[in-house]
Every structure is written in structure tokens, then in C-alpha cells.
C-alpha positions as CSV (number, residue, x, y, z in Angstrom):
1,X,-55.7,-44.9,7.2
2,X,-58.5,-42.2,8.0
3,X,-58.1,-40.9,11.9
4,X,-60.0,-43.1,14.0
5,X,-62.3,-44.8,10.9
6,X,-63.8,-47.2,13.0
7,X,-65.1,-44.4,15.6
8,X,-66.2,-42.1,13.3
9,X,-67.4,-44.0,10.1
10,X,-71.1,-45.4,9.9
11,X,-71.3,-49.1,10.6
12,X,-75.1,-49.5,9.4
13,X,-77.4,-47.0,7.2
14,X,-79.3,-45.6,5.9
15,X,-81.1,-43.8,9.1
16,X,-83.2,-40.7,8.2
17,X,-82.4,-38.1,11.7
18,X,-85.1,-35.2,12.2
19,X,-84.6,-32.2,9.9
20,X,-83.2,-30.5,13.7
21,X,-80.9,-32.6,14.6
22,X,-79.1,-31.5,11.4
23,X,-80.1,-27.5,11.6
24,X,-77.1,-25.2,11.6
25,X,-76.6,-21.4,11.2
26,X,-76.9,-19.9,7.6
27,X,-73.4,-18.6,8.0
28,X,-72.0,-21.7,8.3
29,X,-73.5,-22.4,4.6
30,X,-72.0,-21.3,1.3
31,X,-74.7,-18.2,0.6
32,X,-73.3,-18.3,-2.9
33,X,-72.5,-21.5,-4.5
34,X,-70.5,-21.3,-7.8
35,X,-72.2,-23.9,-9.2
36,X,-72.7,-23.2,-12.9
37,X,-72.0,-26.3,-14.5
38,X,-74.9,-27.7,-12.4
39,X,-77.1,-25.6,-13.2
40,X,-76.4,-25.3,-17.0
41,X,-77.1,-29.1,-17.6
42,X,-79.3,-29.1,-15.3
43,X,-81.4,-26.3,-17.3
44,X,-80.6,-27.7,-20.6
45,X,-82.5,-31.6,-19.2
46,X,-79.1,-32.9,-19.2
47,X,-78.3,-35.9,-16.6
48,X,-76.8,-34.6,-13.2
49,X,-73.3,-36.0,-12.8
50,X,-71.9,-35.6,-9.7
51,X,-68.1,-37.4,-8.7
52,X,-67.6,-37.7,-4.7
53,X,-63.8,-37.8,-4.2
54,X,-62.7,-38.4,-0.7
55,X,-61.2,-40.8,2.0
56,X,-62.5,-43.0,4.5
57,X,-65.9,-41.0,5.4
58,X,-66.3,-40.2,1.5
59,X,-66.0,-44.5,0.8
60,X,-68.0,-45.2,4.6
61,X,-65.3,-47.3,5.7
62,X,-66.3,-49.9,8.3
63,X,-69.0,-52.5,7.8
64,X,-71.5,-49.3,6.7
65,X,-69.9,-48.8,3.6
66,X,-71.5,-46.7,1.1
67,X,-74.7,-47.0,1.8
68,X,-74.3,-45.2,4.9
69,X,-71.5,-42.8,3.6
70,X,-73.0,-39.0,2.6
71,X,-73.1,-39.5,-1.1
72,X,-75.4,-42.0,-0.7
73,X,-77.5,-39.8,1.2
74,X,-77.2,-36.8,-0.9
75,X,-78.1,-38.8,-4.0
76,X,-81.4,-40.3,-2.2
77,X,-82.0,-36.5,-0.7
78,X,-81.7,-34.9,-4.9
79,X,-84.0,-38.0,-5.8
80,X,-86.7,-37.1,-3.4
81,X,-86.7,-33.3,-4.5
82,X,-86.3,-34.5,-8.0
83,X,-88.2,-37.2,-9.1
84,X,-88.1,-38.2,-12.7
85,X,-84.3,-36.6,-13.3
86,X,-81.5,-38.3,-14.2
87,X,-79.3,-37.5,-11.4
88,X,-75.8,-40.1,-10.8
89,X,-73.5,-39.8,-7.9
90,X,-70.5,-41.8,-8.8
91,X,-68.3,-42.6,-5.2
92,X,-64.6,-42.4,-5.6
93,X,-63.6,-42.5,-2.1
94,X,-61.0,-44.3,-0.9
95,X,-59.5,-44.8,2.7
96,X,-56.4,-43.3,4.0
97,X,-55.9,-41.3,0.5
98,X,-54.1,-37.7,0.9
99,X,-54.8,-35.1,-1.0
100,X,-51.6,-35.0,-3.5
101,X,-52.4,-39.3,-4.4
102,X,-56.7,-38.2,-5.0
103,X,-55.4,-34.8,-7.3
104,X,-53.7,-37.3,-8.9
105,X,-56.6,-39.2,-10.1
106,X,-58.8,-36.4,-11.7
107,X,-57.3,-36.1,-15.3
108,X,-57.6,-40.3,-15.0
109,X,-60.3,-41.3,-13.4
110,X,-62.4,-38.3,-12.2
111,X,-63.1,-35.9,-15.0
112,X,-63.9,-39.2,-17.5
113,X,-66.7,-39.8,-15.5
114,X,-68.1,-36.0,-17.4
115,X,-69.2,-34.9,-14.1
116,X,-71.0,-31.5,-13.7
117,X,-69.9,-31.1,-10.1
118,X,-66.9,-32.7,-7.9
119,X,-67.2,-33.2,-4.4
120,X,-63.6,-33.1,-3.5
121,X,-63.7,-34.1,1.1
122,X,-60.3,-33.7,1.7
123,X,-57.7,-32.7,4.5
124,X,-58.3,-35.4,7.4
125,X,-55.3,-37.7,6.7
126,X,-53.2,-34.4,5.7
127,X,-53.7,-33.5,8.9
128,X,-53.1,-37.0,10.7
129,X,-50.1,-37.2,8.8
130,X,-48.7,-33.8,9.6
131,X,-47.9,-33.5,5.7
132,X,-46.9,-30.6,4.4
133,X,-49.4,-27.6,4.3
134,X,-47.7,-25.8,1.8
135,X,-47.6,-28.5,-0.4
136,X,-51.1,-29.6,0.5
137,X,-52.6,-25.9,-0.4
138,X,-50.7,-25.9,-3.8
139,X,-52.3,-29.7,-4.4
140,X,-55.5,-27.9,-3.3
141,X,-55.3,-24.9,-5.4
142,X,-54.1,-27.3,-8.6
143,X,-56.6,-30.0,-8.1
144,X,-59.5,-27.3,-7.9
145,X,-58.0,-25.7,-11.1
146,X,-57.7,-29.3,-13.1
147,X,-61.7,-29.5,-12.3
148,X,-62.7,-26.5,-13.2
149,X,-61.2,-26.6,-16.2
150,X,-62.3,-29.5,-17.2
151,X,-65.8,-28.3,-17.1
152,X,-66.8,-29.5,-13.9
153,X,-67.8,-27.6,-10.5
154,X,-66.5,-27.6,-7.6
155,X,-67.5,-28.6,-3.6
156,X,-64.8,-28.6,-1.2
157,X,-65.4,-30.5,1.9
158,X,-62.9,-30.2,4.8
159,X,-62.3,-32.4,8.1
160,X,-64.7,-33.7,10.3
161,X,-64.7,-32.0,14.2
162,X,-64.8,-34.1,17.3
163,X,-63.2,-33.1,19.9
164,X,-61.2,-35.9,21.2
165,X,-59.5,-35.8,17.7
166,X,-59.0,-32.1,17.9
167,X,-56.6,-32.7,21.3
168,X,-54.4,-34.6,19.2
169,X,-54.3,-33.0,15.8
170,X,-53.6,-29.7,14.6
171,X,-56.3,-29.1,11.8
172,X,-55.9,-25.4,11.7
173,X,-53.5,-25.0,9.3
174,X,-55.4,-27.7,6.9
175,X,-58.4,-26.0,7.7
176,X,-57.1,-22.4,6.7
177,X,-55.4,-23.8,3.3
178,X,-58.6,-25.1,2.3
179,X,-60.2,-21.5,3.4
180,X,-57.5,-19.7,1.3
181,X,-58.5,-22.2,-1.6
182,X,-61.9,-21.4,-1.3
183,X,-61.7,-17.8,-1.5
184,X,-58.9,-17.6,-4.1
185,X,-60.7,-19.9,-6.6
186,X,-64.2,-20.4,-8.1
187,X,-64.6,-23.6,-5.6
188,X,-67.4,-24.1,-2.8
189,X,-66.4,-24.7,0.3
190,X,-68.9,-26.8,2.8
191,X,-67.4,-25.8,5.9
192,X,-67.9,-29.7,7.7
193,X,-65.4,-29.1,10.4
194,X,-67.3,-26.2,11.6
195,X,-70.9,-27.5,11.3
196,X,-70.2,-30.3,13.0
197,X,-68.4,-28.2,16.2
198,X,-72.1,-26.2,15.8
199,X,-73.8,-29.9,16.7
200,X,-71.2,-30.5,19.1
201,X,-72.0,-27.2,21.1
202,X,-76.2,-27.4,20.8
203,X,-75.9,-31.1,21.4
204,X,-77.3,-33.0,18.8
205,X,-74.2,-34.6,17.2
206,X,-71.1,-35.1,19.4
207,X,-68.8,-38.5,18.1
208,X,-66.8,-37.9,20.8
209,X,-69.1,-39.1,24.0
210,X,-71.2,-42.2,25.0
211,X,-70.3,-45.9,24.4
212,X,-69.1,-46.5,20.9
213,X,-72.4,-47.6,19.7
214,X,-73.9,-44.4,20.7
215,X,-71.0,-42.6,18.6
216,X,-71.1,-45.2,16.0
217,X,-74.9,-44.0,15.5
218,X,-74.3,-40.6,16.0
219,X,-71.6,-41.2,12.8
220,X,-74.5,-42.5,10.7
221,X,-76.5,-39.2,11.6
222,X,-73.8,-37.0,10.5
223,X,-73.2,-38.6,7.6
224,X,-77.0,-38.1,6.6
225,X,-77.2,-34.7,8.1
226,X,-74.1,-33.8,6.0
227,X,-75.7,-35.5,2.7
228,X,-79.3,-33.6,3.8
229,X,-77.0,-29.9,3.8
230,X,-75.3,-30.8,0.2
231,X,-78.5,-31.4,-1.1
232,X,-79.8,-28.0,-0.2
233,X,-76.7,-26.3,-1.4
234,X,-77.1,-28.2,-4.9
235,X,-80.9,-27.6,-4.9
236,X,-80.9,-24.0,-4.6
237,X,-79.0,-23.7,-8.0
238,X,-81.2,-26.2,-9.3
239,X,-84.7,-24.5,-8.6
């Protein structure tokens, strides 16, 4: 199953954490999102449909489930901004999925769905796992191509960061796979692992200290704070 679900998943939502606590760096934002899809139907008055494909933080495993995972979050975030659109985030997140069983699901499940944009979170139980990066950056690289060219755009969204977990897991060579995808394809890449080591260091967001209610709520703000940074990426191409 996902590393440590029960630590790092939500148990209770929806919270709403100060615009602050979920500040990061602009670098650590895509600048440039290749989002054209979105913003074609979105120009044209067509209904926003967006697919979130992921594992355990993607479904909110744990008693949250997903009303207090981050498409739930994004789609109330879009909702505020946009009232009176159409706008439909369909979750497809499953627990403990690897990247080569979700890939598998996008030409059956995924792209029937007509989705504008794909949120594909990804990487995490690779990395557990110790499966194989090479064949996990070819499933990459081939999952972001069956998306695209099935009309639909692309938001990659790579592990989560605590520390604890970083002790015992070697994420770097997920981590630059999913970097090498990014820049070799027309995908977006929301750098998660590295925004949430930016909360860790100013202090806001850390999963990895206090009781396990304390980290159980900080999971909840991460996984609104995280929505709250989609939505911005998705507005700006929106505007």
C-alpha cells in the first residue's frame, strides 16, 4: 500500500489553512504550464474535465477519504474562482497502485471520461517498492504520450517529502525520471516533493514531528495547500 498511508493521509476535511501556511517560492512552480486543452474548452464555454489519477493521497486513504484528498480541494478552490462554470473533477485514485498498473488504465478508463487535463500523482509506491526506474521512466514517458494524444493535458505530480520517509527511501532516482519526463514531453510537472521540503524548512508543514494527531492535521493542510497551488496553476491559463 502507499508508504506510511495512515501517517500521511487526511483522516478528516475539509480544513481551509491561511493562504501562508501554503506560500512557496515561484521557482518551485511551473512558470509555464502546457495547458492548451484547458484552455481551449475552457475558451470555447465547454465544461472543465479534469481526471485525478493517483495512489493513496490522490483517493485520501484513511477515514478522510476524498473529501479531504487534494482534488477535492482543487475542485472547491476552481469553484470559488469560477462560479457559474461547469468544471468536474473525476477521482481515480487508488491505493498502493504503481505507475505501470495506473498507465494501464488510461486508454480504459481515464481518457473515456473526455478529460481536458489529467492529474497523473505518481512515483511514491515506485519508490517504496524499489521497482525498476528504467521501466518506471519508460511507463512515465508512455503514459504522458497516451494522454496527450488523446487530447488531454497533462499535470505530473511526484512524491510527497517528509523526512522520516526520506531516511528510508531512495526517491531520487523516481524524482529525476519524473524530471526527465517533464522536460522531454509536453507534460507539467508540480514539483510536490520539493514544495513540501520548502514547508518543512520555514516551518509550516512538517508530517514528520508532533503526536500523530498533530501530523494527521498537518496531512489535511497539505492536502488543501497542495489543491490551493493546482488551482493557481490551472487558473492562470484560465484567465
Amino acid at each position: 500500500s502507499d508508504v506510511c498511508s495512515s501517517d500521511l493521509v487526511p483522516a478528516a476535511g475539509p480544513v481551509s489553512p491561511p493562504r501562508e501556511i501554503c506560500s512557496v517560492p515561484k521557482s518551485l512552480l511551473p512558470s509555464n504550464p502546457s495547458l492548451r486543452h484547458t484552455r481551449a474548452a475552457w475558451v470555447g464555454g465547454k465544461p472543465l474535465v479534469i481526471v485525478a489519477v493517483g495512489s493513496g493521497s490522490t483517493a485520501g486513504s484513511g477515514s478522510g477519504g476524498e473529501v479531504a484528498a487534494y482534488p477535492h480541494y482543487l475542485e472547491e478552490a476552481l469553484a470559488d474562482r469560477f462560479p457559474g462554470r461547469e468544471i468536474r473533477i473525476v477521482n481515480q485514485g487508488h491505493a498502493g497502485e504503481a505507475a505501470t498498473t495506473m498507465a494501464s488504465r488510461f486508454t480504459s478508463e481515464v481518457l473515456p471520461e473526455k478529460p481536458n487535463l489529467v492529474i497523473w500523482q505518481t512515483g511514491t509506491v515506485d519508490a517504496v517498492r524499489s521497482l525498476n526506474v528504467d521501466n518506471f521512466s519508460a511507463t512515465i514517458t508512455a503514459g504522458i504520450g497516451t494522454l496527450l494524444e488523446g487530447g488531454s493535458d497533462v499535470i505530473l505530480i511526484n512524491p510527497q517529502y517528509a523526512a522520516r520517509i526520506e531516511l528510508l527511501i531512495n526517491y531520487d532516482p523516481y524524482l529525476a525520471a519524473m524530471d526527465l519526463a517533464n522536460s522531454q514531453t509536453d507534460a507539467t510537472l508540480f514539483d510536490r516533493f520539493r514544495i513540501m521540503r520548502h514547508w518543512v524548512a520555514k516551518g509550516s508543514i512538517d508530517l514528520s514531528t508532533g503526536s500523530r494527531e498533530l501530523r494527521r492535521r498537518k496531512a489535511e493542510e497539505a492536502q488543501a495547500c497542495i489543491g490551493m497551488l493546482l488551482a493557481d496553476i490551472i487558473s492562470k491559463v484560465l484567465k
